[in-house]
C-alpha positions in Angstrom: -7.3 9.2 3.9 -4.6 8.3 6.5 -1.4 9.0 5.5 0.7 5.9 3.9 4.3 6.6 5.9 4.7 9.5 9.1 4.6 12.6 8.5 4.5 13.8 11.2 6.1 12.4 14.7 3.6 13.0 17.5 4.9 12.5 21.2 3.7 12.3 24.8 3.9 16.3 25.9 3.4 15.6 29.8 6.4 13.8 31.0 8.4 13.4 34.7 10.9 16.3 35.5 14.3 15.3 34.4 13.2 12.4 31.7 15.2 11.5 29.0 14.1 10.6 25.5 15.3 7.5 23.8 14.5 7.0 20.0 14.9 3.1 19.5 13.3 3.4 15.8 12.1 6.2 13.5 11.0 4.6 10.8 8.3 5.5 7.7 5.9 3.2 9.0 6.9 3.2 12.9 8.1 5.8 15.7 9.2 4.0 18.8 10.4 5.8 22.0 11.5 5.3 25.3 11.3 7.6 27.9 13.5 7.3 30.9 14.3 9.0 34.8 17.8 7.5 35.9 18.1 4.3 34.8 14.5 3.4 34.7 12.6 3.0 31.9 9.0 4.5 32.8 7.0 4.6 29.3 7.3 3.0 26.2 5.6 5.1 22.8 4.9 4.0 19.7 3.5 5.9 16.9 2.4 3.6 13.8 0.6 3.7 10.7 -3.4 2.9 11.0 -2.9 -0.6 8.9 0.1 -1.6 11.0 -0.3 -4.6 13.2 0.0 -3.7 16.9 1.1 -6.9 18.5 -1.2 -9.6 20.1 -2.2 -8.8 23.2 -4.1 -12.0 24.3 -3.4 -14.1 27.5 -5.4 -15.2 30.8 -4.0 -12.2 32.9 -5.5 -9.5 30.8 -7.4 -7.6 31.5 -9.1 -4.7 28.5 -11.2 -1.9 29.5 -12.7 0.8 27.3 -11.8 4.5 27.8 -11.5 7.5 25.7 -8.3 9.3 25.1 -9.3 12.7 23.8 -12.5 12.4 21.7 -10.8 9.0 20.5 -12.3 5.4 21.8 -9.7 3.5 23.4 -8.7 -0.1 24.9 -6.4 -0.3 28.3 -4.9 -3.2 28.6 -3.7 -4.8 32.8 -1.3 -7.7 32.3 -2.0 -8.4 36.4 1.1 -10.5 36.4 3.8 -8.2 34.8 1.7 -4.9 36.3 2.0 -3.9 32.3 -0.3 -1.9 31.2 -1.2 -0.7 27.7 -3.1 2.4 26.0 -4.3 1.6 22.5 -6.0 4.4 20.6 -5.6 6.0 17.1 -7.1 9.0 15.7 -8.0 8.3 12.4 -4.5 9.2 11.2 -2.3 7.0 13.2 -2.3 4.4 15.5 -0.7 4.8 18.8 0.6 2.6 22.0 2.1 3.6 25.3 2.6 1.8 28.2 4.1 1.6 31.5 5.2 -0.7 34.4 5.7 2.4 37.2 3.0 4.9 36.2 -0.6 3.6 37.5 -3.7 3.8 35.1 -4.5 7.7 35.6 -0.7 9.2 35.4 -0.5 6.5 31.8 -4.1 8.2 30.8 -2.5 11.5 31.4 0.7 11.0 29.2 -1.8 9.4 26.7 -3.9 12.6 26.4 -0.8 14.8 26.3 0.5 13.1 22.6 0.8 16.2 20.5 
């Protein structure tokens, strides 16, 4: 059974040299972070409970491919306009999002597979 608040705060492992961790919220039911080089904001993380609603992610611009992430199925998300793009997955425990405007597809893929 998944748990019912975090227990236990998983994070991206592979990161740029010299980034900087921001907590914005560390919550029971949500861990947000933002991880920075300089003054630029490069990844967005959030760890959530399995239940918790993720956002809406429709529009015209999108575009959802299905990938794995470790043994877990997946959904990347392009926003072509914006150049967002978003890596849904969970693992049975938790539900996770990161996403990016600077890294491309594989290097967001990377970071993805590196949440420990």
């Amino acid at each position: 059974e998944p748990p019912k608040m975090i227990e236990e705060i998983r994070k991206p492992t592979l990161l740029p040299l010299g980034s900087e961790e921001d907590i914005e919220i560390n919550a029971r039911s949500k861990f947000v972070c933002a991880y920075y080089v300089g003054d630029e904001c490069f990844i967005i993380f959030k760890q959530l409970l399995l239940n918790s609603d993720v956002g809406d992610f429709d529009g015209d611009d999108v575009t959802i491919t299905e990938l794995m992430i470790g043994d877990n199925k997946a959904s990347l998300l392009t926003y072509e306009k914006e150049a967002y793009k978003y890596i849904l997955w969970n693992d049975s425990q938790y539900a996770y999002q990161i996403s990016s405007m600077s890294l491309s597809v594989d290097e967001l893929i990377l970071v993805a597979e590196s949440v420990k």
